[in-house]
LOMIVO-120309 format. One line per 10 residues: their letters; for each residue z, x, y of C-alpha. Coordinates in Angstrom, 3 decimals, decimal comma. Layout:
BEGIN
A	Z X Y | ...;
END
This chain:
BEGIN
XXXXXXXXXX	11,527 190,557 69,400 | 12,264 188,205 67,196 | 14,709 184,874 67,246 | 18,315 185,050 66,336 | 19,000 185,682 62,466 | 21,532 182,704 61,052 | 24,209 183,856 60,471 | 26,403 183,261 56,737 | 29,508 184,392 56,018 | 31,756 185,244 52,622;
XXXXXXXXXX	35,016 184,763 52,337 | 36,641 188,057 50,701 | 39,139 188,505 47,619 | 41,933 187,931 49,930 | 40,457 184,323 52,061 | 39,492 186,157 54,847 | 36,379 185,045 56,122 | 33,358 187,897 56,721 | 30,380 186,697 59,057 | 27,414 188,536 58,597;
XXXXXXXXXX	23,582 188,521 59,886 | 20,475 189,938 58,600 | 17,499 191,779 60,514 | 14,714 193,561 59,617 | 12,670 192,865 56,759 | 13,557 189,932 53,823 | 15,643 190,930 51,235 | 13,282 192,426 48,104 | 13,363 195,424 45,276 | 11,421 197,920 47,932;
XXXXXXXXXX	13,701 197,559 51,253 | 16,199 199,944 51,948 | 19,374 197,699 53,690 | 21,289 199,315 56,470 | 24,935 198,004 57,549 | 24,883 197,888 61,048 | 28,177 198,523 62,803 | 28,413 196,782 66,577 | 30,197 198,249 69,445 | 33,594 196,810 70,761;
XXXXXXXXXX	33,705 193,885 71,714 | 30,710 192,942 69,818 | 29,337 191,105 67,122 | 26,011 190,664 65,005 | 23,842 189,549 67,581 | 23,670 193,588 68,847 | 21,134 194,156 65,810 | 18,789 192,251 67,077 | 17,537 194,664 69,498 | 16,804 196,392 66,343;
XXXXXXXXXX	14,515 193,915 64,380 | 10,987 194,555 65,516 | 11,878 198,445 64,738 | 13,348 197,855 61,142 | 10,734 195,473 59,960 | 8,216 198,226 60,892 | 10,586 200,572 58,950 | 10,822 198,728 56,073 | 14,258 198,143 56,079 | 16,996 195,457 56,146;
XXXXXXXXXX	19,661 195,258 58,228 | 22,974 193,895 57,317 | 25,259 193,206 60,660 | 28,892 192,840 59,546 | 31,456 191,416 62,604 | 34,674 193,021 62,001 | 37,820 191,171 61,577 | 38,457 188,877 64,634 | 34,673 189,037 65,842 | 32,404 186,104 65,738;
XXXXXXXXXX	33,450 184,218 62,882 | 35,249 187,023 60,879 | 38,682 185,985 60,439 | 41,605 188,119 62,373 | 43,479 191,328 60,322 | 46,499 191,231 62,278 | 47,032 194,647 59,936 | 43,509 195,809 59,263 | 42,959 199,915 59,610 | 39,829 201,932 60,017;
XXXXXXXXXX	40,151 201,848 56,359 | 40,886 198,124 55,204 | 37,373 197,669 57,024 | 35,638 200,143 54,626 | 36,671 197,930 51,403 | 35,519 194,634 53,348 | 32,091 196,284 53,259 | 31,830 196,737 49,931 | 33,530 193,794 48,783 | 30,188 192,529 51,002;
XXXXXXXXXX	27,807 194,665 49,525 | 29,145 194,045 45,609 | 28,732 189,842 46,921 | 24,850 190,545 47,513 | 23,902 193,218 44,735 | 23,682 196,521 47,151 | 24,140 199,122 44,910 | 23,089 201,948 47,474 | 22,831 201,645 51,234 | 22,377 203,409 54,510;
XXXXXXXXXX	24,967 202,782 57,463 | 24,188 202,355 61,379 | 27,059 202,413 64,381 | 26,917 201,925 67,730 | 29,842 202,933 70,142 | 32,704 201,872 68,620 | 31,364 201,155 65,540 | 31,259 204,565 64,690 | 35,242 205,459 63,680 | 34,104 202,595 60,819;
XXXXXXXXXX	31,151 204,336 59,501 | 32,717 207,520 59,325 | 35,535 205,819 57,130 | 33,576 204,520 54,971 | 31,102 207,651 54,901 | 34,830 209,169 54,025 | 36,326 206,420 51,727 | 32,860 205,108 49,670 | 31,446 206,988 46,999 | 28,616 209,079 48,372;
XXXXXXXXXX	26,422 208,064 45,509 | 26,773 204,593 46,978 | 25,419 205,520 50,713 | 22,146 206,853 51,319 | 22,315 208,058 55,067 | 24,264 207,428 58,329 | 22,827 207,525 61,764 | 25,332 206,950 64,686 | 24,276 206,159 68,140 | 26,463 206,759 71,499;
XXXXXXXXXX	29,237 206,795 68,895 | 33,028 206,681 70,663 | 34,605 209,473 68,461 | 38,319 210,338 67,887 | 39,810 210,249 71,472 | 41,623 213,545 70,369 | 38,339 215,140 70,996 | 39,106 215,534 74,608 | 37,810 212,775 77,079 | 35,935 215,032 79,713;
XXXXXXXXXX	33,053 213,001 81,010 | 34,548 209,710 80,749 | 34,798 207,112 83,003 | 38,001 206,532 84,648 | 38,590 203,155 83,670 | 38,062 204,183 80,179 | 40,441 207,113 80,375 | 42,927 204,995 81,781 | 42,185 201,955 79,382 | 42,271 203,981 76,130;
XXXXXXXXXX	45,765 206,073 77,368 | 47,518 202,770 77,398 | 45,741 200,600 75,109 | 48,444 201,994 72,357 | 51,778 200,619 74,186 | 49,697 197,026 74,971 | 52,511 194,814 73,984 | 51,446 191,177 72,498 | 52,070 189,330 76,022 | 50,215 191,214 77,960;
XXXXXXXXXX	46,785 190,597 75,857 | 46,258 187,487 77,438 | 45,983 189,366 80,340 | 43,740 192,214 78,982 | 41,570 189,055 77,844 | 41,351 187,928 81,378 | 39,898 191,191 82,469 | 37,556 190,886 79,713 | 36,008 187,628 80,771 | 37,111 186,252 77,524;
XXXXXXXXXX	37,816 182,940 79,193 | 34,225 182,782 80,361 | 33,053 183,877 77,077 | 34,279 180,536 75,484 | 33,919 177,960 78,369 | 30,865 176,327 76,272 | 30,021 173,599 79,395 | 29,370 176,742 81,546 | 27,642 179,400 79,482 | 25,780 180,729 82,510;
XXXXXXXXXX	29,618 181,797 84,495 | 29,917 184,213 81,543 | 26,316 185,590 82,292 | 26,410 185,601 85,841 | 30,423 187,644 84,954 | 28,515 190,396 83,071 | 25,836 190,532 85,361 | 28,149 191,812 87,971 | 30,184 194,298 85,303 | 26,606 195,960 84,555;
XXXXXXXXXX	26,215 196,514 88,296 | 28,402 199,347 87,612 | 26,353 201,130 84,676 | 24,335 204,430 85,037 | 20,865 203,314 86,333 | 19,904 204,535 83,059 | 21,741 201,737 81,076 | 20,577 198,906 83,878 | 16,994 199,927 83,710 | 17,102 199,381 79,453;
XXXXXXXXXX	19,322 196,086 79,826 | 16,532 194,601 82,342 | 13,397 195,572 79,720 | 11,395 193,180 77,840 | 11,577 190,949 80,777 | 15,464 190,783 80,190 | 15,748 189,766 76,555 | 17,598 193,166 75,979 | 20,416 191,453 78,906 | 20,486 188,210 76,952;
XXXXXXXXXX	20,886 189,754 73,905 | 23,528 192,213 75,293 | 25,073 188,917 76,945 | 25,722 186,870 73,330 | 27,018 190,225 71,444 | 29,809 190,336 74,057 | 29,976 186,304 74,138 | 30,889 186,438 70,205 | 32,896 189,456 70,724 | 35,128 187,388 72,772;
XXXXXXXXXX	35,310 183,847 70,848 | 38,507 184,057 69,705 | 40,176 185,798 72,249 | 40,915 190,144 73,487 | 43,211 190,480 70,511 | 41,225 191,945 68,365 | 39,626 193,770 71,429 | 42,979 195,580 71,447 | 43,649 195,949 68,017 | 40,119 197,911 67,772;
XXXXXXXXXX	40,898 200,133 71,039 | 44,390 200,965 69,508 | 42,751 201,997 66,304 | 39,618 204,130 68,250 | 41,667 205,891 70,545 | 44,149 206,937 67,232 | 43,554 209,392 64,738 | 40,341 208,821 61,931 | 42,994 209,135 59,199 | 41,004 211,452 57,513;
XXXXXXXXXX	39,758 215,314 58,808 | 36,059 215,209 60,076 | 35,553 218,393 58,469 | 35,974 216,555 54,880 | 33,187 214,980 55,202 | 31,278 217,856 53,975 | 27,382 216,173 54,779 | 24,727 217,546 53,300 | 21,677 217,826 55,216 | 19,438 214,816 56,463;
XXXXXXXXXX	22,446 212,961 55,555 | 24,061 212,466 59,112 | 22,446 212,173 62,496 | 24,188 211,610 65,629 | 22,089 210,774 68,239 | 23,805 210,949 71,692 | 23,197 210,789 75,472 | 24,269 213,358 78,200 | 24,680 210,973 81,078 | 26,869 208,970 78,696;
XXXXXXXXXX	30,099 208,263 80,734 | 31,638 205,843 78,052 | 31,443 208,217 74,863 | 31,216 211,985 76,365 | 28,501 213,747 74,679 | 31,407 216,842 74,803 | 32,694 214,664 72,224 | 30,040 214,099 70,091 | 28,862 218,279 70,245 | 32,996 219,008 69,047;
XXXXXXXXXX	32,659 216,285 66,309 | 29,354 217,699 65,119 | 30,499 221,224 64,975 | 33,544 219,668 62,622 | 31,016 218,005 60,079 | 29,606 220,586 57,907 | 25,495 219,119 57,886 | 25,889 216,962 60,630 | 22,509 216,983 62,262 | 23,189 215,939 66,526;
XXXXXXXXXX	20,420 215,008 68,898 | 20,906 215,088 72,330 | 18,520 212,840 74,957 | 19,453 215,130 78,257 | 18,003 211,629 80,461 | 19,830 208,977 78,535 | 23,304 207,403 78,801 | 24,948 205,054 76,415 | 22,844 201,690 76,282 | 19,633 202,933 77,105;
XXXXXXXXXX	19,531 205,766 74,487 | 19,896 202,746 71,862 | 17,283 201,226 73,183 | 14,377 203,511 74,647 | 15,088 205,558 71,815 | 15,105 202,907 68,804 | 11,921 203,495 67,468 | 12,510 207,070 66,738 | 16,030 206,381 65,532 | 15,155 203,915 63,178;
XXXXXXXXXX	11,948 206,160 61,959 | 14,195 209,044 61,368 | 16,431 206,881 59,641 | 13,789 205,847 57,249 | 12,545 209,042 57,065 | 16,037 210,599 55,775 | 16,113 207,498 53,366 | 12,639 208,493 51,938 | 13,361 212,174 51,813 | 16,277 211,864 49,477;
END
């Protein structure tokens, strides 16, 4: 696995700053470049547990961090679909013409908007992995603190984030003298995973963890608000009907674990069966983080593969 990628960042049409990282392979006329989409909270870092499998792939991956993540400056009125136009105000910056798209977890309500909002002759493919789709879907499965978390998250009034931040260790995230309180914090949340997800976070003698440990550590810098902002806007409605998506085959692929207790695979199988082409693949012994990772290799093949194909 490699070393971190610097990360740049571009400062959009209206001053808003973007941060972005790149995996994978260099930049070049052959590579195919695939805008990774973390989880919540999150940030860049995440696609680094992707590196060693995109560089065999041949492809690049661009990881944006969303408004209020990392060093992306806050939307205090972004949408789902404000997010779709940062992208390509990105992509336009660097000369993308055509692209593929990878979310994890709650990155996945942004791919679908832009899979929905961006011309399709612009996007190559989408893969999705232990995506959190529209809470509408029905929330059997879940975990109760999620169920709980994503009933309220709407009525969250402005005073009370500094709360929700506490209970996100958002404090520790930023305490810069005592990185290792924050690590020792999450440590301790993990405990409570599926052994599944603990046995993937602990391989590669624990660079997975450490990795794991600075996405949420830059998902945090500047505080839960934007933590909120992205739970309000997950557990709403896409905007847009699933259905409309109208994918033609090889063009979406939803990969998804059944002992996933923070995105339901019950949700996944009723989004699938709304997208026309939608192509879902089910690991029966994998939950949420460890289907991203004991599974990469084949994700990002088949990814590559679909790109190819076209």
């Amino acid at each position: 696995m490699s070393d971190k990628s610097e990360s740049l960042t571009f400062i959009l049409p209206d001053q808003r700053t973007l941060e972005y990282a790149t995996y994978g392979v260099p930049a070049g006329e052959e590579q195919t470049t695939v805008i990774y989409f973390h989880g919540t909270p999150g940030c860049h870092h995440e696609a680094e547990l992707v590196h060693d499998q995109a560089s065999r792939e041949g492809l690049r991956i661009l990881a944006i961090n969303r408004p209020g993540f990392g060093r992306s400056s806050p939307h205090p009125h972004r949408t789902l679909l404000s997010f779709s136009q940062d992208v390509l105000a990105l992509v336009d910056h660097l000369g993308i013409q055509r692209f593929a798209m990878m979310a994890f977890s709650g990155g996945c309500p942004y791919a679908l908007t832009c899979l929905h909002a961006i011309p399709r002759s612009r996007i190559l493919h989408t893969t999705v992995v232990s995506g959190a789709y529209p809470y509408a879907l029905g929330t059997d499965g879940m975990k109760l603190s999620n169920r709980i978390l994503l009933s309220v998250i709407q009525w969250v009034p402005r005073f009370l984030v500094a709360g929700v931040d506490y209970l996100l260790i958002g404090r520790l995230a930023r305490d810069a003298a005592h990185p290792e309180r924050f690590t020792k914090a999450l440590r301790l949340l993990f405990k409570n995973m599926p052994p599944e997800d603990q046995a993937a976070l602990a391989v590669e003698d624990g660079k997975v963890f450490k990795i794991a440990v600075e996405g949420a550590r830059g998902g945090l810098q500047q505080g839960a608000q934007s933590t909120v902002e992205e739970l309000r806007l997950v557990s709403g409605p896409l905007g847009f009907d699933l259905a409309d998506l109208k994918i033609e085959k090889g063009q979406l692929i939803m990969w998804h674990g059944a002992k996933d207790p923070n995105a339901p695979l019950e949700m996944a199988q009723k989004a699938a069966s709304r997208i026309p082409g939608a192509d879902l693949r089910v690991e029966k012994d994998l939950a949420h983080i460890s289907l991203c990772i004991f599974k990469r290799g084949e994700i990002l093949a088949a990814l590559a593969d679909a790109v190819r194909t076209l």
